[in-house]
C-alpha positions as CSV (number, residue, x, y, z in Angstrom):
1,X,27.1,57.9,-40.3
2,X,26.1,54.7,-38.7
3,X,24.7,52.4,-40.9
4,X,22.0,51.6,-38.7
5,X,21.3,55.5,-38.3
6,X,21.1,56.0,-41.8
7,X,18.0,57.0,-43.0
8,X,18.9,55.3,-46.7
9,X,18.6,51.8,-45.1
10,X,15.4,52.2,-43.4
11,X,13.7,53.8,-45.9
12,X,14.6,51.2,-48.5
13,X,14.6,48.1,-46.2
14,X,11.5,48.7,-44.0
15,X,8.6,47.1,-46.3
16,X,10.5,43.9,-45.9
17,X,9.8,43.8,-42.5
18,X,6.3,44.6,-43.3
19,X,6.6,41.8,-45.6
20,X,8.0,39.2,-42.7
21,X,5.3,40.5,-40.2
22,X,2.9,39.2,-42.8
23,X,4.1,36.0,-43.4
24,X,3.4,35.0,-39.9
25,X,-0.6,36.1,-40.2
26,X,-2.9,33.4,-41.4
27,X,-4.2,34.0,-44.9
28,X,-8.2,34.4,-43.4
29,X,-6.9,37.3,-41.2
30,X,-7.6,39.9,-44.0
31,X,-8.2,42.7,-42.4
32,X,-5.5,42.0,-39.9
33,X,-2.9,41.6,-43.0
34,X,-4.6,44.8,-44.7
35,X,-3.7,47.4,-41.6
36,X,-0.3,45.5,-41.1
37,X,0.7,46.3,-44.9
38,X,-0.9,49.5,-44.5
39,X,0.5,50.5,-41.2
40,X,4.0,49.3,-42.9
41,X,3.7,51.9,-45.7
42,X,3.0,54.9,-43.3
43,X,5.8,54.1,-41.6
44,X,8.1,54.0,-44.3
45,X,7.0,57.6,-45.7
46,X,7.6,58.5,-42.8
47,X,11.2,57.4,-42.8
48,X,11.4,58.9,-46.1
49,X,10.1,62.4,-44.4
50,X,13.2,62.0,-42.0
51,X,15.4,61.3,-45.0
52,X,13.9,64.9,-46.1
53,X,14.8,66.9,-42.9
54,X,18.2,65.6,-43.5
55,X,18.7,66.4,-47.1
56,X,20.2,69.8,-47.7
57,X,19.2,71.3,-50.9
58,X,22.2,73.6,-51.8
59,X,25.2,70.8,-51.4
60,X,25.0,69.1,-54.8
61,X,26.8,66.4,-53.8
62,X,25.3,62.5,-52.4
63,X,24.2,62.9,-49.2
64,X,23.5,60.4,-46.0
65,X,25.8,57.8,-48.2
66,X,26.5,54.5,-48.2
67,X,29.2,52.8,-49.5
68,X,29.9,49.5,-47.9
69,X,32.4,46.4,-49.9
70,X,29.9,43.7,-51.5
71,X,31.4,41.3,-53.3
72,X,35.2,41.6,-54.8
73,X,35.7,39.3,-57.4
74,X,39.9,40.3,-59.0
75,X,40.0,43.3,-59.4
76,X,36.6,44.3,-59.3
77,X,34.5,45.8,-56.8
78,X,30.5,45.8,-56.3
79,X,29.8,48.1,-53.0
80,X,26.7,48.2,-51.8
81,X,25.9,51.6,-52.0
82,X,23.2,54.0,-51.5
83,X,23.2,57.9,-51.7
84,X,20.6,60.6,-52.7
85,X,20.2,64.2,-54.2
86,X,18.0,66.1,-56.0
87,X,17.8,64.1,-58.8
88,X,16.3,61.1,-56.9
89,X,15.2,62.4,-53.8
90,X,11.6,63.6,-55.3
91,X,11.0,60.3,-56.8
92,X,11.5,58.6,-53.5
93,X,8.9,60.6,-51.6
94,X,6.2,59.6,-54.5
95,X,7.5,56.5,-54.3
96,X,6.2,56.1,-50.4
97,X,3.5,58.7,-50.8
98,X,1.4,56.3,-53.2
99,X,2.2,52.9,-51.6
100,X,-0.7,53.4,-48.8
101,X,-2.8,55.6,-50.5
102,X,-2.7,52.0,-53.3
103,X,-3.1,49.8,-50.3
104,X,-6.2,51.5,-48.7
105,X,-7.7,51.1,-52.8
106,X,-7.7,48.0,-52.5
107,X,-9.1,47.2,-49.4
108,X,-12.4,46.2,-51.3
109,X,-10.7,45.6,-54.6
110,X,-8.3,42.7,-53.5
111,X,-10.6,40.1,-51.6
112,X,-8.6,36.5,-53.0
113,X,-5.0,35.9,-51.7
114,X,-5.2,39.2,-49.5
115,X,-1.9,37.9,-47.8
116,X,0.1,37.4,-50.6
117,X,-1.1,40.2,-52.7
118,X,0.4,42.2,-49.9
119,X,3.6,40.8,-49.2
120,X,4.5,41.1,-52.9
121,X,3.5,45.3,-53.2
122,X,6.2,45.3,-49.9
123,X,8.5,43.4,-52.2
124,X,7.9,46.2,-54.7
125,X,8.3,49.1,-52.7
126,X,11.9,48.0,-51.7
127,X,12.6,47.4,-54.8
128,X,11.2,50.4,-56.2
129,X,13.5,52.8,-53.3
130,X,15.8,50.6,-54.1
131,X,16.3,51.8,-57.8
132,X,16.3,55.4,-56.8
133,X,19.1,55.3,-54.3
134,X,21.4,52.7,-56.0
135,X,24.5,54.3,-57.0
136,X,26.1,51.2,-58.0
137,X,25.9,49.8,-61.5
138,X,25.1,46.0,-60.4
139,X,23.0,47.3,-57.8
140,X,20.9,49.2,-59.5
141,X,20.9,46.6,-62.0
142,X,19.4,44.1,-59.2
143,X,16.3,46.5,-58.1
144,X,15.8,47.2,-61.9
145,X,15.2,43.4,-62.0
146,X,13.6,42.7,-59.2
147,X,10.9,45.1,-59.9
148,X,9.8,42.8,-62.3
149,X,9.3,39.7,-60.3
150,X,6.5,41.4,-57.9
151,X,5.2,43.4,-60.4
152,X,4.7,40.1,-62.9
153,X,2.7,38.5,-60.2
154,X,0.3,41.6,-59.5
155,X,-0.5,41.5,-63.2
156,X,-0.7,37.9,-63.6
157,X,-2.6,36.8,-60.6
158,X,-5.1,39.6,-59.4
159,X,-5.5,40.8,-63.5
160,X,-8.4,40.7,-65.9
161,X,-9.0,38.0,-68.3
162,X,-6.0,38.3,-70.4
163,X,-3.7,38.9,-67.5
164,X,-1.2,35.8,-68.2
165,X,-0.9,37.5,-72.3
166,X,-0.1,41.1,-70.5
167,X,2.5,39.7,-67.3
168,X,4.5,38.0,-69.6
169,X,4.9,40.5,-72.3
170,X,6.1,43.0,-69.5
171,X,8.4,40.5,-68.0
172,X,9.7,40.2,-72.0
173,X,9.8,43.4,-72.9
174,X,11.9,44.9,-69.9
175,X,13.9,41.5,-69.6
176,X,15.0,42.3,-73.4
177,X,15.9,45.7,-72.6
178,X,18.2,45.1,-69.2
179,X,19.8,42.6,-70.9
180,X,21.4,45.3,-73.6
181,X,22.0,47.3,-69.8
182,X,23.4,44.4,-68.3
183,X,26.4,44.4,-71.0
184,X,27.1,47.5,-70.9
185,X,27.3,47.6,-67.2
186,X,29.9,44.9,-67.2
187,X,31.7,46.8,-69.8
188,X,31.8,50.1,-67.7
189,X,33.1,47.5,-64.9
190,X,35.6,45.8,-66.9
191,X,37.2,49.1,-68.1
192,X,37.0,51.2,-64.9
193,X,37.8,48.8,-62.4
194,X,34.2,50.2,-60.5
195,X,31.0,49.8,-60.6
196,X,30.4,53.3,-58.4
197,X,28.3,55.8,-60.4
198,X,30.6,58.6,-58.4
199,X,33.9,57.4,-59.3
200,X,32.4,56.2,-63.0
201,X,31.4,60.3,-63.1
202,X,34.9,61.1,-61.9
203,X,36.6,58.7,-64.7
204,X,34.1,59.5,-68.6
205,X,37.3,58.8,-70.2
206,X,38.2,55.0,-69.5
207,X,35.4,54.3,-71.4
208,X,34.8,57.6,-73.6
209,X,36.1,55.2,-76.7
210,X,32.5,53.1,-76.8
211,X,30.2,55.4,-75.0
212,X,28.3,55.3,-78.3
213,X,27.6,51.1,-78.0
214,X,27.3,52.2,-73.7
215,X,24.9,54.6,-74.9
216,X,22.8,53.0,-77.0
217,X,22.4,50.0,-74.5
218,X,21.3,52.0,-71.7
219,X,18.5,53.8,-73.9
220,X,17.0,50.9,-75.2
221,X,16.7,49.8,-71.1
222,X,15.3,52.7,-70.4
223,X,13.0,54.0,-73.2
224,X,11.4,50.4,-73.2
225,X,10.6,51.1,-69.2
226,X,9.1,54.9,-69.9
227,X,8.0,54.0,-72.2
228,X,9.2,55.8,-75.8
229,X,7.5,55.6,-78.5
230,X,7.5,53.1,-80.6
231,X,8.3,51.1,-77.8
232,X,5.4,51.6,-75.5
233,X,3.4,48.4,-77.0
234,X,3.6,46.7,-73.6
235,X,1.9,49.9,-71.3
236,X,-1.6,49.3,-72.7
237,X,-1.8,45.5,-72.3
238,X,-0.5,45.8,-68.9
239,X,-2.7,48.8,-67.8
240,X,-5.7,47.1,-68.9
241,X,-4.9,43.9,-67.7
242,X,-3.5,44.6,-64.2
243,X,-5.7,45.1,-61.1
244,X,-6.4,49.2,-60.3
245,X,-4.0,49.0,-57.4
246,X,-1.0,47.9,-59.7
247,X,-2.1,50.6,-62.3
248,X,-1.5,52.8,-60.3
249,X,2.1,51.8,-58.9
250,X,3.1,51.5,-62.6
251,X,1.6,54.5,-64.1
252,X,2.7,56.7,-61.1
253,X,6.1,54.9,-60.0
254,X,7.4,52.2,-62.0
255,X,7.6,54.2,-65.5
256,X,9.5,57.1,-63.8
257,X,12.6,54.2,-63.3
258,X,13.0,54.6,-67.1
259,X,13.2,58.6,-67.1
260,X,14.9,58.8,-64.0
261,X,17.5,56.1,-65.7
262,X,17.9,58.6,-68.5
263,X,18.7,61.5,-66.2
264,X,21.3,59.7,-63.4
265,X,23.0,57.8,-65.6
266,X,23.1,58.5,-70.0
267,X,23.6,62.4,-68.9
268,X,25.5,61.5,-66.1
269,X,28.1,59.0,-67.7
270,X,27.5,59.5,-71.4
271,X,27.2,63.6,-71.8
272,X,28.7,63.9,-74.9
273,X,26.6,61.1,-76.9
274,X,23.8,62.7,-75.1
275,X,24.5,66.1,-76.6
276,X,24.7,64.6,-79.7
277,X,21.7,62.0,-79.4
278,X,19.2,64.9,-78.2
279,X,17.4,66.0,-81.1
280,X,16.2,62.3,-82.3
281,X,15.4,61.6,-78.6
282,X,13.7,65.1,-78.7
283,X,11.6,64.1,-82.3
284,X,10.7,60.4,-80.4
285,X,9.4,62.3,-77.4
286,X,7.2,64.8,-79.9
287,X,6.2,62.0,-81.8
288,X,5.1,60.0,-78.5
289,X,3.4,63.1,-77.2
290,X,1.0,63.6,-80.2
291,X,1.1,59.9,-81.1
292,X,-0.2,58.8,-77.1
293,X,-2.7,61.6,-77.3
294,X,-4.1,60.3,-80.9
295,X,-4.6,57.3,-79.8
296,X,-6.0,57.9,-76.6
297,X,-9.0,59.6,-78.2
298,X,-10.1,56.6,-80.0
299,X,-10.3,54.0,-76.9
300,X,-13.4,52.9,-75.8
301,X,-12.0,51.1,-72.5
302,X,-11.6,53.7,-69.4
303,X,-8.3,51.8,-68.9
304,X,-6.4,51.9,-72.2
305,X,-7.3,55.6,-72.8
306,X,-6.0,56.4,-69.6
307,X,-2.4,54.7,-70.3
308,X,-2.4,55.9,-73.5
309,X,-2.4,59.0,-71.8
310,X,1.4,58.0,-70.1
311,X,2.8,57.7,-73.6
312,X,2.3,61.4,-74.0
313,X,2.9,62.7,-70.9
314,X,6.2,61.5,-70.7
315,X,7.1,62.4,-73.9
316,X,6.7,65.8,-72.3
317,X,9.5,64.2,-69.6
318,X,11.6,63.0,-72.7
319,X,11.8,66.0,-73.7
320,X,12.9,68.3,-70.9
321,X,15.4,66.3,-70.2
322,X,16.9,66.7,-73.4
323,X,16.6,70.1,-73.7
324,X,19.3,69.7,-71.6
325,X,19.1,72.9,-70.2
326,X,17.7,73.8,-66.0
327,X,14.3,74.6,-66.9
328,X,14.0,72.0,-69.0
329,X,15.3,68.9,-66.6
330,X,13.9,70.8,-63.5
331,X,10.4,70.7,-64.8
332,X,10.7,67.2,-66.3
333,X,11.7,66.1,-62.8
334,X,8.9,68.1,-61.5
335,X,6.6,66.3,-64.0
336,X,7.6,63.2,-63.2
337,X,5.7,63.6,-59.9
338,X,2.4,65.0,-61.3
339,X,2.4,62.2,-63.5
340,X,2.2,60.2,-60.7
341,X,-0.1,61.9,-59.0
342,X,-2.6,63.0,-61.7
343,X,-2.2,59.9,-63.3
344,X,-2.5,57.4,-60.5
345,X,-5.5,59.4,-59.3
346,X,-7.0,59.2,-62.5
347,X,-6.3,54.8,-62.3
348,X,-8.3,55.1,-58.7
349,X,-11.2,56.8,-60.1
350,X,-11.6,54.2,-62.7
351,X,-10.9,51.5,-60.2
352,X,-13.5,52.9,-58.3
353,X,-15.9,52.9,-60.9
354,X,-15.2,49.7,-62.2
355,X,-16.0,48.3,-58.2
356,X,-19.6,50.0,-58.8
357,X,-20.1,48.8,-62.6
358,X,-17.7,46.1,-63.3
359,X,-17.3,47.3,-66.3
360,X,-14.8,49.7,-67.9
361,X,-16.5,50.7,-71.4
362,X,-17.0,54.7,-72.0
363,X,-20.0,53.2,-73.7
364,X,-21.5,51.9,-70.2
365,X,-21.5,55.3,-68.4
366,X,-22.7,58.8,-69.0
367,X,-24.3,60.9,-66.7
368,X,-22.5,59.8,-63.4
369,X,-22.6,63.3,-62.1
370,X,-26.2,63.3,-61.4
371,X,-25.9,60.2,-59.5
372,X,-22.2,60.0,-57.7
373,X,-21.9,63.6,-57.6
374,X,-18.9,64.1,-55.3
375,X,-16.9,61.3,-57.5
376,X,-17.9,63.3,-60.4
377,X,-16.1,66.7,-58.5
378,X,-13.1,65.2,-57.3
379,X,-13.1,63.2,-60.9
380,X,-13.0,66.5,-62.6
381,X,-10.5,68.6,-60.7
382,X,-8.2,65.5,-61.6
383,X,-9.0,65.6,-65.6
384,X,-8.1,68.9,-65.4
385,X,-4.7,68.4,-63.5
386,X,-3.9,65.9,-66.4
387,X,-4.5,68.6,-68.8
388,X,-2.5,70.5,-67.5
389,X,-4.9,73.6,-66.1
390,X,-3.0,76.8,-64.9
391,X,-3.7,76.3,-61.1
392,X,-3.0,72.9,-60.7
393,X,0.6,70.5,-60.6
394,X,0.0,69.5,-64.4
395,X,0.7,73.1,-65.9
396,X,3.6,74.1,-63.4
397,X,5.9,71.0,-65.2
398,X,4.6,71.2,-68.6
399,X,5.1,75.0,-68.9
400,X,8.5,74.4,-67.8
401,X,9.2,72.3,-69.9
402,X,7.9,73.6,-73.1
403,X,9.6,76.8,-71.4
404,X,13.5,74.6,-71.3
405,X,13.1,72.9,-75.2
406,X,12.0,76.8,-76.7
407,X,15.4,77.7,-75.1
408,X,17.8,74.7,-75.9
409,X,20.3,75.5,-77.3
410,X,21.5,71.8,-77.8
411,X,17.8,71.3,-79.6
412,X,18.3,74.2,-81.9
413,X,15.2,75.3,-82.6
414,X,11.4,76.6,-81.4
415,X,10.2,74.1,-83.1
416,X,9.9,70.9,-80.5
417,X,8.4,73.0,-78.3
418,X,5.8,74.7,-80.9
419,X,5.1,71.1,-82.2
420,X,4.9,69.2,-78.5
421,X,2.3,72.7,-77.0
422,X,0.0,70.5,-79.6
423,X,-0.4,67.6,-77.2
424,X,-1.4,69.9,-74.1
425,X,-4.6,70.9,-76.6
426,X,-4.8,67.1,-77.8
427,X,-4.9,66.2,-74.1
428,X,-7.6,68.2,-73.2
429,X,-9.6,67.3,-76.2
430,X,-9.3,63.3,-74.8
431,X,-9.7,63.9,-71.1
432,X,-13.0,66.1,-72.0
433,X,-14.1,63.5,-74.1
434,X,-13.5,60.8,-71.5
435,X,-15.5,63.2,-69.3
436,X,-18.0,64.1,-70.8
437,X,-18.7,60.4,-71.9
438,X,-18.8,59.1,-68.3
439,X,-20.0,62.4,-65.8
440,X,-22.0,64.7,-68.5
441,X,-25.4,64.5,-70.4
442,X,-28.2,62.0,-69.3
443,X,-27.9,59.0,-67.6
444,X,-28.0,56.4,-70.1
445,X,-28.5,53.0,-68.6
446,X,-30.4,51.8,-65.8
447,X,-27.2,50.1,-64.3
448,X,-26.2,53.8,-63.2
449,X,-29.3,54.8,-61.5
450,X,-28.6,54.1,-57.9
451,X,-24.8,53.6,-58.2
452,X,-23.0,55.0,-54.9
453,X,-21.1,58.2,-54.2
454,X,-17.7,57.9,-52.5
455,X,-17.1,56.4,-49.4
456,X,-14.9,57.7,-46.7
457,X,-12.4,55.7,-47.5
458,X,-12.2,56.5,-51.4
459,X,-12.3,59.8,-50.1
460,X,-9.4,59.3,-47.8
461,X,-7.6,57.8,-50.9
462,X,-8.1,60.8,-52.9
463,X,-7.6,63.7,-50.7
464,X,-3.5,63.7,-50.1
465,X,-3.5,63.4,-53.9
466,X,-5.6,66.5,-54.4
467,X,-4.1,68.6,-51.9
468,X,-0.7,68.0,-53.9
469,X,-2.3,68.3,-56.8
470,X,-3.3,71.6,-55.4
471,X,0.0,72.3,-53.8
472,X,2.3,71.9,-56.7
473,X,0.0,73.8,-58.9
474,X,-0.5,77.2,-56.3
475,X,3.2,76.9,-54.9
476,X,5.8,74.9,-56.6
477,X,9.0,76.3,-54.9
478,X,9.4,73.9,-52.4
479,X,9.6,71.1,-55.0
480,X,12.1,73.3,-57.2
481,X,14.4,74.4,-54.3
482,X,15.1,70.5,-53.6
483,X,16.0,69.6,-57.7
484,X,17.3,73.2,-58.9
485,X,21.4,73.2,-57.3
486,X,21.8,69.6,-58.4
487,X,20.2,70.3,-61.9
488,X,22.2,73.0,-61.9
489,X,25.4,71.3,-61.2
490,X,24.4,68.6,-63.9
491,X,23.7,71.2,-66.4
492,X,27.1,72.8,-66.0
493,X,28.5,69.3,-66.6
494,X,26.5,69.3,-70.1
495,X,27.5,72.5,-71.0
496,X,31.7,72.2,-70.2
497,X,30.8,68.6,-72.5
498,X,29.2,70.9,-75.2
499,X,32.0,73.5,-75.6
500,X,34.5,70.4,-75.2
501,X,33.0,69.2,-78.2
502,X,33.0,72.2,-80.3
């Protein structure tokens, strides 16, 4: 396929040219800016929807690839090169489905440095494609890094008052982690001549003699960028901290880079220390699950309950994908989206709040419905989404998974899944208390009394995330048929590395 044709390269490569158009625009032409960055973002989902006609579900193998000679240095070779299957193709979609539905939030939000608040979320969403289709080690090493530069900048500039604290502990945190992934990367190199995930999948054995130190590298990378508990210190700082825009495109994109990691490339290079690694990473994710849900009870900022919330669902994540098994890494894959869409939803809805109240205390609302009753309405069919309510996306993944850990045979035993079916009751006991503090009961403070209902636009924000929501929840086949063959073919993988072992 001609590179030109390919509709890897667009897809990745188009915000950039969003990003140039903007450059040219003079920083008082807001609105001008807004619909360019926003026009920018349709576009590219809709590359990403051509990407989709072309993808066929049933060849497990990369498709619409591109593997082009980089840089040659000896011996060794850096191509650039793109591919994707069913293990990445669902996170790209989300990827460009929430990039404009975050631009048009903040089309009130954002009013200072409008220009270059834009031209940096186009720097992120290449980046963010970028990740997903790299299938090259030092490529996917420079989109993992350069996520941080755009994303340190949403935090630090457009943030609250302790946004310089929360940016920089970010930037540390994941800088920490890549370099352990960094090392390791060169190692794979050094040993295997390639830096090609494909031909590194081919060739486990050039570097089966320290897949342990390989291993353990790559988790620390990508457990800090889930995050796993007890790694997750860094979420609430930066949740609370960052503008509701960049809540959102963390909570719904940017954590998934560290579960996706896990999937494409521990169980895809390392299977065996996998195997033999998945019950403590199984215990981590149960202990995250209840530990996130805890927690998030006792906040008293909208904000900081709501990323607390993360830590557990993707604990839930964690631990489908090591049970190892097709129901298990189908619905964590699966639940990586509704995490981004039940979970970013839930960020614009406290973004939107905050714009009426500038304030984010549980304390300062109450009896919201009475007054912004359409917010309150769309507010609640996404609580319940969260929580996981047969009939919408949230239940469809979680079920799954808790269905894939009760039937691991790598895990062992009932018991992760008995123990982890705990959070789905904690999360509903937190998301009704955040409810009920904020819609239900009388309306406490004067402040509330004459608040606004959604706009059109809010609306407009919310609705492609509901009918998902919606979607996933009354018919999840569709989203199954694209991950199932390549799980599948992954999953056989594990289980020729299991008996191998034995």
């Amino acid at each position: 396929m001609n590179v030109l044709l390919n509709p890897l390269v667009w897809v990745t490569f188009f915000p950039l040219i969003g990003m140039v158009l903007i450059a040219f625009l003079h920083q008082e032409q807001k609105n001008a800016i807004r619909i360019t960055a926003l026009v920018t973002s349709i576009i590219t989902f809709g590359l990403s929807i051509w990407m989709l006609t072309g993808f066929q579900p049933e060849n497990t193998d990369i498709q619409m690839g591109i593997n082009l000679a980089w840089i040659q240095a000896g011996d060794l070779k850096i191509n650039f090169q793109l591919g994707v299957d069913g293990l990445n193709i669902l996170m790209v979609l989300l990827t460009t489905f929430l990039t404009p539905i975050v631009i048009l939030s903040s089309w009130n939000g954002i009013d200072e440095r409008v220009k270059t608040f834009m031209m940096v979320f186009m720097l992120l969403e290449t980046a963010l494609i970028g990740v997903f289709l790299s299938l090259d080690l030092v490529l996917f090493f420079l989109f993992w890094e350069l996520t941080l530069i755009p994303m340190y900048f949403l935090i630090g500039i457009w943030g609250s008052e302790n946004r310089i604290y929360a940016a920089v502990k970010f930037f540390l945190y994941t800088m920490a982690g890549s370099i352990f992934m960094l090392v390791a990367i060169f190692v794979i190199g050094l040993r295997a001549g390639t830096f090609s995930y494909v031909d590194l999948a081919a060739n486990r054995q050039l570097f089966a003699d320290v897949q342990l130190w390989l291993f353990l590298a790559f988790t620390i990378a990508f457990a800090i960028k889930v995050p796993m508990w007890p790694l997750h210190t860094w979420l609430p700082d930066a949740h609370v901290q960052a503008p509701a825009p960049a809540s959102v495109i963390l909570a719904g994109v940017l954590l998934k880079m560290g579960t996706y990691g896990f999937l494409r490339f521990n169980l895809g290079l390392f299977p065996e220390m996998s195997i033999k690694a998945a019950p403590i990473i199984a215990v981590l994710a149960v202990i995250g699950i209840l530990y996130g849900a805890a927690v998030s009870y006792a906040q008293k900022d909208l904000k900081k309950l709501v990323a607390y919330s993360s830590v557990s669902h993707l604990g839930f994540v964690m631990l489908g994908i090591f049970s190892l098994n097709a129901q298990g890494i189908s619905g964590a894959i699966l639940q990586m989206v509704n995490h981004g869409l039940s979970t970013g939803a839930l960020f614009l809805i406290v973004g939107m709040l905050y714009e009426r109240r500038h304030t984010r205390a549980l304390e300062s609302f109450g009896g919201l419905w009475k007054v912004v009753p359409v917010l309150g309405s769309l507010a609640l069919v996404v609580t319940l989404s969260s929580m996981g309510l047969p009939g919408l996306n949230g239940f469809v993944g979680e079920f799954t998974i808790l269905l894939g850990a009760f039937n691991s045979d790598v895990l062992g035993s009932p018991w992760y899944a008995g123990v982890a079916t705990l959070g789905v009751i904690l999360s509903a006991v937190y998301l009704f208390h955040m409810f009920e503090k904020v819609f239900l009961g009388p309306v406490r403070h004067e402040e509330n009394q004459h608040l606004k209902d959604v706009t059109w636009r809010e609306i407009l924000v919310l609705a492609p995330i509901l009918i998902l929501i919606f979607w996933i929840g009354l018919y999840p086949k569709p989203f199954f048929d694209l991950v199932n063959p390549a799980v599948e073919n992954l999953v056989s993988m594990l289980q020729s590395t299991a008996l191998a072992i034995k």
